[in-house]
C-alpha positions as CSV (number, residue, x, y, z in Angstrom):
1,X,-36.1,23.3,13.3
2,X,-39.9,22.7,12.7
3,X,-41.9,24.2,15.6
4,X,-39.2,26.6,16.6
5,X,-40.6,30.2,16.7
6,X,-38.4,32.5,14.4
7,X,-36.6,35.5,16.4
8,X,-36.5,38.1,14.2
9,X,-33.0,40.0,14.2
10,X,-33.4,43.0,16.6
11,X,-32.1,45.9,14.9
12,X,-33.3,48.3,17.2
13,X,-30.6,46.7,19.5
14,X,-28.2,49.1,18.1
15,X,-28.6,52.4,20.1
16,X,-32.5,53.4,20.2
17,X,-33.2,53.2,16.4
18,X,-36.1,52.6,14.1
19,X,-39.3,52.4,16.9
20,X,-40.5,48.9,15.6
21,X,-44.4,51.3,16.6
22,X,-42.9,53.8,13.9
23,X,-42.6,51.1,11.3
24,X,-46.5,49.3,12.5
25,X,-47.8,53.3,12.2
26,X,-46.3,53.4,8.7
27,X,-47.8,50.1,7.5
28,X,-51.3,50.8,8.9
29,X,-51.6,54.4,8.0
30,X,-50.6,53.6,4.1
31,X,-52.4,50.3,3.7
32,X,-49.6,48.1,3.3
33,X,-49.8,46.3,6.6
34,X,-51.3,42.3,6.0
35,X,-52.0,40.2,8.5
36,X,-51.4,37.1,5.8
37,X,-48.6,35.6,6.8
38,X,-45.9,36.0,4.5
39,X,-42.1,34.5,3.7
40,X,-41.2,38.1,3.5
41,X,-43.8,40.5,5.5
42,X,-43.7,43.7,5.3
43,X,-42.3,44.7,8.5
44,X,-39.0,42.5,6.7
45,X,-39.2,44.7,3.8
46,X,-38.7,47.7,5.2
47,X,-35.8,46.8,7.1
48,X,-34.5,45.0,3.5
49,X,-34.9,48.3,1.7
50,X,-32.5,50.1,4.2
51,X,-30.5,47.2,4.1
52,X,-29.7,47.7,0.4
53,X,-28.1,50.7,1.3
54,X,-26.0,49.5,3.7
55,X,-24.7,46.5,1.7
56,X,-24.5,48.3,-1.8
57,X,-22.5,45.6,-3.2
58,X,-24.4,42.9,-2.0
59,X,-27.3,41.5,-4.5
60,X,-30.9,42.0,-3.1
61,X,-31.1,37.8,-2.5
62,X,-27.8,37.7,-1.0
63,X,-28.9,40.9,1.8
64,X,-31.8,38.5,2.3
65,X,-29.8,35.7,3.3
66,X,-26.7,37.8,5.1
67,X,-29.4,39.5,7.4
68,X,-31.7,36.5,7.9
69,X,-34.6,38.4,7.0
70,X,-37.0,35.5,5.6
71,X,-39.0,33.9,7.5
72,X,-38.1,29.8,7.4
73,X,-40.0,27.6,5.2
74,X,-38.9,24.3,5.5
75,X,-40.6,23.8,1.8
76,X,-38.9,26.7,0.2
77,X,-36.4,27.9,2.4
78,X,-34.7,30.2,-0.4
79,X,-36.9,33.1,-2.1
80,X,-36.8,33.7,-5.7
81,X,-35.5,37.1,-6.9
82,X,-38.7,37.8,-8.5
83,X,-40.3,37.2,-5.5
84,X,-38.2,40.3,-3.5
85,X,-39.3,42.4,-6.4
86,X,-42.6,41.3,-5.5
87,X,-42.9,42.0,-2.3
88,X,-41.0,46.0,-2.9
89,X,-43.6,46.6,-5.4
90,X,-46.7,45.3,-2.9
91,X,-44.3,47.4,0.0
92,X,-44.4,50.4,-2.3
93,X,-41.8,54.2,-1.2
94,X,-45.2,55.6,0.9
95,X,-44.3,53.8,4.1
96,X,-40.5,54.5,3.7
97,X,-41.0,57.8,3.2
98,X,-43.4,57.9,6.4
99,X,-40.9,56.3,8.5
100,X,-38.2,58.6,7.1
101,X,-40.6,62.0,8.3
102,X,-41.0,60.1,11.4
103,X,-37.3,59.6,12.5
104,X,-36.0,61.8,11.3
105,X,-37.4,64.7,13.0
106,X,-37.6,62.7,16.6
107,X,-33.6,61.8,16.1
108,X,-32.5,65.4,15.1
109,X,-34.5,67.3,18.3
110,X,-32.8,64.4,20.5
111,X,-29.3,65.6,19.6
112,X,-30.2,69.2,19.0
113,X,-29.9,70.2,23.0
114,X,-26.6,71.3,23.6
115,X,-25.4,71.8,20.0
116,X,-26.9,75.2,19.4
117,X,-25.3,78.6,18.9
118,X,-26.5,80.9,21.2
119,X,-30.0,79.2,21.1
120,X,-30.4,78.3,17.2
121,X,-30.1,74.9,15.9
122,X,-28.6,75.1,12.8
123,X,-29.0,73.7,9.6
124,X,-28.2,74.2,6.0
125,X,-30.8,73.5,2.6
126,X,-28.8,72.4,-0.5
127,X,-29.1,70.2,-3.4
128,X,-27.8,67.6,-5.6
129,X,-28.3,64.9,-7.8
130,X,-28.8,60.9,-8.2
131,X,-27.8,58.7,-11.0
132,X,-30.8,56.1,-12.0
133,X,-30.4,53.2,-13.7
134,X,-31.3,53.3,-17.4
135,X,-34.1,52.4,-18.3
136,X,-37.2,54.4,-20.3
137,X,-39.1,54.2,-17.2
138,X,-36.8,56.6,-15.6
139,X,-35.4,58.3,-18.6
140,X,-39.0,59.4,-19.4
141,X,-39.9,60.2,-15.1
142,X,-36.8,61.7,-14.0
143,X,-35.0,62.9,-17.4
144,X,-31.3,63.8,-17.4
145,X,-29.2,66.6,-18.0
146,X,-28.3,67.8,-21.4
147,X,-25.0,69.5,-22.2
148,X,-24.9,73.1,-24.4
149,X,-23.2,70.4,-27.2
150,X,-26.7,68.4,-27.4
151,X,-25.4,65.7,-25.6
152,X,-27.6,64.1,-23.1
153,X,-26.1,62.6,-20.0
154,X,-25.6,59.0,-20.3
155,X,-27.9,58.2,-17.5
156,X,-31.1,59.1,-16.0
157,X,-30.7,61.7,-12.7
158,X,-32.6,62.9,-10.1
159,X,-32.8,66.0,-8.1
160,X,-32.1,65.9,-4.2
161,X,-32.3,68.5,-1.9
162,X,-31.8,67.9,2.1
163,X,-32.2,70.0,5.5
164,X,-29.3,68.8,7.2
165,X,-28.0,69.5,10.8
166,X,-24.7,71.6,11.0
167,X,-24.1,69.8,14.0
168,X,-24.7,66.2,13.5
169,X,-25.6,65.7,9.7
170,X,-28.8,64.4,10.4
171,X,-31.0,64.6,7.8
172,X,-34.2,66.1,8.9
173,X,-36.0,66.5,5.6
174,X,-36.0,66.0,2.2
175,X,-37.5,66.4,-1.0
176,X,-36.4,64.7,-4.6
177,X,-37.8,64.1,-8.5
178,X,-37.3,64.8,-11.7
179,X,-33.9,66.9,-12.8
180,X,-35.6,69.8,-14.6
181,X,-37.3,71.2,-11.4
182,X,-35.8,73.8,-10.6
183,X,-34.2,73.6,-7.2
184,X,-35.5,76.8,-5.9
185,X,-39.4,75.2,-6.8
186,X,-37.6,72.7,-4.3
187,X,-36.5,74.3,-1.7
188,X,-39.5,75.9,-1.4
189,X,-41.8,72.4,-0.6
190,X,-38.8,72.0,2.7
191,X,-39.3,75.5,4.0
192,X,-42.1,74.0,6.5
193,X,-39.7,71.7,7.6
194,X,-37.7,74.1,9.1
195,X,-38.1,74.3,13.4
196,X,-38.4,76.9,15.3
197,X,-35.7,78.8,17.4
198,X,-32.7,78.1,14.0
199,X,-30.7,79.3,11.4
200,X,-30.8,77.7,8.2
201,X,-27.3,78.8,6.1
202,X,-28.1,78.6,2.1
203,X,-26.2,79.1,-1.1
204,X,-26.4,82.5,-2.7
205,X,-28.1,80.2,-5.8
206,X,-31.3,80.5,-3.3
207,X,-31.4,84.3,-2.7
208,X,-35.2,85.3,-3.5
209,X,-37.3,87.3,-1.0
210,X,-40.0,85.4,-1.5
211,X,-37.5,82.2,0.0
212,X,-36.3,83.8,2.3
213,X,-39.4,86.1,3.6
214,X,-41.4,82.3,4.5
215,X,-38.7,81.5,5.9
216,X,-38.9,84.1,8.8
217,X,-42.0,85.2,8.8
218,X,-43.4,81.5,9.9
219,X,-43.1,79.5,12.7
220,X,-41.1,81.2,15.6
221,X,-37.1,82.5,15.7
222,X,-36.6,80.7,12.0
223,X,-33.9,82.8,10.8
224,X,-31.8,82.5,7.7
225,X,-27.9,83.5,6.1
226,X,-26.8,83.6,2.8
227,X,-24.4,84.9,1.0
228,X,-25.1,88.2,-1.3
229,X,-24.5,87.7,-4.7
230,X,-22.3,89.9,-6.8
231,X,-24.8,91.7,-9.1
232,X,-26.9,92.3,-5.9
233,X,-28.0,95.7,-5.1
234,X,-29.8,97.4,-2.4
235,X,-29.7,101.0,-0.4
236,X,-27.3,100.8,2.5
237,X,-29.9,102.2,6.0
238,X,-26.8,103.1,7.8
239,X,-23.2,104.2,7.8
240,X,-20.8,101.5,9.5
241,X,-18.1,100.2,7.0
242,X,-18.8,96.6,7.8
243,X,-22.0,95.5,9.2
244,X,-25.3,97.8,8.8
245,X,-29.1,97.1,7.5
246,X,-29.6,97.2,3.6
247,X,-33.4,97.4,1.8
248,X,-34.0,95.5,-1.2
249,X,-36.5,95.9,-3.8
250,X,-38.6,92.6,-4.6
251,X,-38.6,91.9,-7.9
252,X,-41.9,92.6,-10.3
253,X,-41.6,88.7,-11.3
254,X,-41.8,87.7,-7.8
255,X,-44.4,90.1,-6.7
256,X,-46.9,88.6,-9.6
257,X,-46.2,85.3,-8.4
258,X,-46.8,86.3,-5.1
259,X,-49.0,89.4,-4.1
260,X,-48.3,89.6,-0.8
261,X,-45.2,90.3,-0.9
262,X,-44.0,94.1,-0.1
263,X,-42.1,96.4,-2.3
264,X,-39.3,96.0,0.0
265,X,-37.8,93.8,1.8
266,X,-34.6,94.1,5.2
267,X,-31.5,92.2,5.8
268,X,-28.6,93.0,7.8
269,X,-25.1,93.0,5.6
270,X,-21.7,91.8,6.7
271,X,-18.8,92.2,4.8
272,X,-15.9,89.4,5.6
273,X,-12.9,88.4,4.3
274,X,-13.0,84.0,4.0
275,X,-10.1,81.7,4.7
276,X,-8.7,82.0,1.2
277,X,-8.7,85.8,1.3
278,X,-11.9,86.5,-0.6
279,X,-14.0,89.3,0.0
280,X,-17.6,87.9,0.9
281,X,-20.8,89.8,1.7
282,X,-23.4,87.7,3.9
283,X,-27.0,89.0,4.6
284,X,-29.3,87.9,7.4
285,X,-32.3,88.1,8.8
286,X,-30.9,88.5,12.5
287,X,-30.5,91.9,12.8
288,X,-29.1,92.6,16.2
289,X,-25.9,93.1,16.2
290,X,-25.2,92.7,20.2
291,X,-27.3,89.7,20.0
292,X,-25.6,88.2,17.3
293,X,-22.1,89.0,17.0
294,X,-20.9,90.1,12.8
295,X,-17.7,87.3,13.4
296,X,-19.4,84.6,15.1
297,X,-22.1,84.7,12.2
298,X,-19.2,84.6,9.6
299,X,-18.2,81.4,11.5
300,X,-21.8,79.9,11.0
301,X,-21.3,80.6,7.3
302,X,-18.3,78.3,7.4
303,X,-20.1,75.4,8.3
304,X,-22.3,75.5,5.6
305,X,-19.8,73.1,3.2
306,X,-21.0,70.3,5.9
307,X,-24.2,69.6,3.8
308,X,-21.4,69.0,1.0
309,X,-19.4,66.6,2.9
310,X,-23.0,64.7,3.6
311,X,-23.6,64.3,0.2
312,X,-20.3,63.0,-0.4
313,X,-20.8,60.2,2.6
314,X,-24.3,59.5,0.8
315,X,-23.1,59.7,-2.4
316,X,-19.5,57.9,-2.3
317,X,-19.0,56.3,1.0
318,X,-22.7,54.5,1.2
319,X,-23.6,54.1,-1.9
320,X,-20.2,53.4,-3.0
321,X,-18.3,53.2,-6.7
322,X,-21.3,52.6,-8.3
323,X,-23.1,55.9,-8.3
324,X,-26.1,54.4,-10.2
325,X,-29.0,53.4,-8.0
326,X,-30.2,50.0,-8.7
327,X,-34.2,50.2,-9.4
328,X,-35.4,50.0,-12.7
329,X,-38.7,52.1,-12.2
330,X,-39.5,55.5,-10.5
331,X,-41.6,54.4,-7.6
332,X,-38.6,51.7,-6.8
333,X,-36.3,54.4,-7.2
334,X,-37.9,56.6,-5.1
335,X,-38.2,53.9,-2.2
336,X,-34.8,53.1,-2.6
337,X,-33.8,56.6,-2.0
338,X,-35.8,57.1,1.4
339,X,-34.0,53.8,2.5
340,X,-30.6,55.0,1.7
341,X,-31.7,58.1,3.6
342,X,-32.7,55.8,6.4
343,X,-29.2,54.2,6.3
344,X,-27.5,57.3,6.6
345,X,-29.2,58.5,9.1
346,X,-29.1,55.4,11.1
347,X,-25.0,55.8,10.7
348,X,-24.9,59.0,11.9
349,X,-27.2,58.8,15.1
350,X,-24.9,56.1,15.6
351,X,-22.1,58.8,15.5
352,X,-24.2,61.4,17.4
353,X,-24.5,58.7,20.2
354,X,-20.8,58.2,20.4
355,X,-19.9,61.6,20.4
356,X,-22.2,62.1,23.3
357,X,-21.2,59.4,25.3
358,X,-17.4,60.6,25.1
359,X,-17.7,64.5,25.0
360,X,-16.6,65.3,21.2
361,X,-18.6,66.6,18.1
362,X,-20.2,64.0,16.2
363,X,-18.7,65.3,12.7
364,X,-14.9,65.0,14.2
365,X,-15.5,61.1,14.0
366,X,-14.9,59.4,10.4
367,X,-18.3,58.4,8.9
368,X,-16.6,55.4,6.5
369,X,-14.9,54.0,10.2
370,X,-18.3,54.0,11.6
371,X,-20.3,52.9,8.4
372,X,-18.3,49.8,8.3
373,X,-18.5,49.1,11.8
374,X,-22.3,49.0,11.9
375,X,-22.2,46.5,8.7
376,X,-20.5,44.2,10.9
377,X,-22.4,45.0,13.3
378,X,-25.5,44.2,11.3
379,X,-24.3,41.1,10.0
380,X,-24.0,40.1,13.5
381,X,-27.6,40.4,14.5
382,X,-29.4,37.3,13.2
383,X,-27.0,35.0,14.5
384,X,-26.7,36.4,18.1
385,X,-28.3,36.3,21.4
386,X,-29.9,39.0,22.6
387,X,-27.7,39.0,25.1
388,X,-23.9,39.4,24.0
389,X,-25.9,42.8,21.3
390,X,-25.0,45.2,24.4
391,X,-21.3,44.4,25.2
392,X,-21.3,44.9,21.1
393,X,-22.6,48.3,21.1
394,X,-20.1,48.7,23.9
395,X,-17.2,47.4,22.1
396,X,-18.5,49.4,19.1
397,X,-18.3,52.7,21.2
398,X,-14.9,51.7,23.0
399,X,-13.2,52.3,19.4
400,X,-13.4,55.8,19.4
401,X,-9.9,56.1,18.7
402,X,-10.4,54.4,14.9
403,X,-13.6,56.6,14.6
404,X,-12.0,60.2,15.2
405,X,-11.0,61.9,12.3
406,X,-7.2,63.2,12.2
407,X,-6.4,66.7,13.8
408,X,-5.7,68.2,10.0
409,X,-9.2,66.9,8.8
410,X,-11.6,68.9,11.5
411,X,-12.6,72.0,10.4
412,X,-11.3,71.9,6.8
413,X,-13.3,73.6,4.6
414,X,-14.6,72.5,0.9
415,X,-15.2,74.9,-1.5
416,X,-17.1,74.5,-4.4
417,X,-15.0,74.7,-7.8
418,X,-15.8,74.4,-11.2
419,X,-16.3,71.3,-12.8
420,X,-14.1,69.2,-15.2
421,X,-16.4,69.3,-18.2
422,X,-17.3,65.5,-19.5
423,X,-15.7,63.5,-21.9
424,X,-17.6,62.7,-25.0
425,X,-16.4,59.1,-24.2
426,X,-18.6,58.8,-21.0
427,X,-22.1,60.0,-22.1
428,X,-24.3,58.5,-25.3
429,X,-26.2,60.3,-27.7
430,X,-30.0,60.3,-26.8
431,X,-32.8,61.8,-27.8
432,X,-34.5,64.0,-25.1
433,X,-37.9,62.9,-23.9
434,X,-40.9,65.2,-24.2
């Protein structure tokens, strides 16, 4: 109707989400807020880039339409594809990936308290990888992996790695680009990401003193466990069988990249034995042992493979099928992945809120139950009053019965295993970019 002002869907309705004064700090700080009036503004944008996400097998017109995002024109009332792909490009990834920083630390310190052991939240760095669409632009940005036969994959990939709550699998940071980087050069750029008063559990791929020795030695109580490799050596400081201090020599290499690091470096070792009977040796940088009990801190290692099962949700559940991210170009790549990082996160405060209300652990409730919920929850929103959104939370958080995960599904445990090596019949032959 001409005249009538436009309500524009409230998707902060669901729980306390994305602070609309979050998104009007991101605009202003990088330059992309207008106050043009547009068919699309960016305010609409942002919320269409997490969108995509959410509806991965939804065209970006049709998300447009499901979610009423445009504002009416009774000229024009449809936008042209070219025009979304105008208005990402004036959007751009920097106020995505402010609004991601922003969230996500406020939404992991909500639903830290009360999910700590013995004081430390805890959290695990790991990485994976993202398929790109392909096209040179990304070919030539994010490159792809090449197999000992010559073969290059048959797609572009880039490399993610994520600090991720043990207890909620929140995302709280994040940091992603080109394959070749090496993941420890990674890891390295989310070590000021880490809080104070934690434990962050690694892979043994990310033993290095000069990790490890930032990790502790800034900020307050950041502590770390890892698992020893098995070429590792050190000189054992005391004599019990199963859990005494060990001193490590730093390597040469990592002393000239770094010359404050000392000669020597301490870690408590303790030797377990994991659920399939395998003799494991973790080192730590907690080193009292009344304090922090040998078998409890074996237990914490356990819960490391939950940064696996988030990728999987990310990777399989959200994303879906089609593993191959839809932008054509790295900066649209790039803003498409702080939106799906925005999705997920979104699902699983979701989850966090549930589990709080009703007195479980969010990760015993089934993250594709709950994903699917909130996309009909979302398709919901810009057809409905105000009004009826909190009796549909409600209903939403009634169904807790659908959203826990079986008894035989909680505390299973995913190793990693070797991978089936590729057919020749699923990658191309390409020539590698220099």
């Amino acid at each position: 109707m001409v005249g009538k002002a436009h309500k524009y869907p409230d998707f902060k309705a669901l729980s306390q989400q994305i602070d609309p004064e979050w998104i009007a700090h991101a605009l202003a700080v990088t330059g992309k807020a207008r106050v043009r009036r547009r068919k699309l503004p960016a305010e609409q944008v942002v919320w269409l880039v997490i969108a995509l996400a959410m509806y991965r097998h939804q065209s970006i017109p049709e998300v447009v339409a499901h979610l009423d995002l445009a504002l009416p024109d009774e000229v024009n009332p449809d936008i042209a594809k070219s025009a979304l792909t105008q208005a990402r490009q004036r959007l751009g990834e920097e106020p995505l990936a402010l609004l991601f920083g922003l969230s996500a630390a406020a939404w992991d310190e909500r639903h830290q308290h009360g999910r700590t052991w013995r004081g430390l939240a805890r959290y695990a760095i790991d990485g994976s990888t993202l398929r790109a669409s392909d096209t040179p632009e990304n070919r030539h940005h994010f490159g792809a992996q090449a197999y000992a036969s010559g073969v290059v994959a048959s797609y572009p990939q880039l490399r993610l790695l994520t600090l991720t709550s043990l207890a909620t699998h929140l995302v709280r940071a994040t940091v992603f680009g080109e394959y070749g980087k090496n993941e420890m050069r990674y890891a390295r750029d989310l070590l000021q990401a880490i809080p104070d008063h934690s434990l962050t559990v690694f892979d043994k791929g990310f033993l290095s003193a000069e990790l490890l020795l930032q990790v502790q030695q800034h900020g307050r109580e950041r502590h770390w466990l890892i698992p020893a490799k098995n070429n590792s050596k050190w000189e054992r400081l005391d004599l019990h069988p199963t859990d005494y201090r060990v001193r490590m020599k730093v390597s040469p290499q990592a002393r000239e990249h770094n010359p404050t690091l000392p000669l020597y470096w301490e870690a408590r070792a303790i030797e377990t034995i994991s659920r399939h009977g395998h003799r494991r040796i973790l080192l730590t940088s907690l080193l009292d042992t009344q304090a922090w009990p040998a078998k409890e801190l074996a237990e914490q290692y356990q819960e490391r493979w939950r940064i696996e099962t988030s990728y999987r949700e990310l990777k399989q559940e959200m994303l879906g099928g089609e593993l191959t991210l839809r932008s054509g170009t790295p900066e649209a790549v790039r803003q498409e992945v702080w939106g799906a990082l925005l999705a997920y996160n979104l699902v699983r405060l979701e989850m966090a809120e549930v589990a709080r209300e009703v007195g479980v652990v969010p990760t015993d409730l089934s993250f594709t139950t709950a994903l699917h919920y909130l996309r009909y929850e979302w398709s919901w929103l810009a057809i409905s009053s105000p009004g009826t959104l909190p009796a549909r939370l409600l209903r939403l958080r009634e169904r807790l019965g659908e959203l826990l995960l079986p008894k035989q599904r909680r505390g299973r445990e995913c190793p990693r295993v070797v991978k089936k090596l590729p057919s020749r019949y699923s990658t191309k032959q390409v020539r590698s970019v220099k």
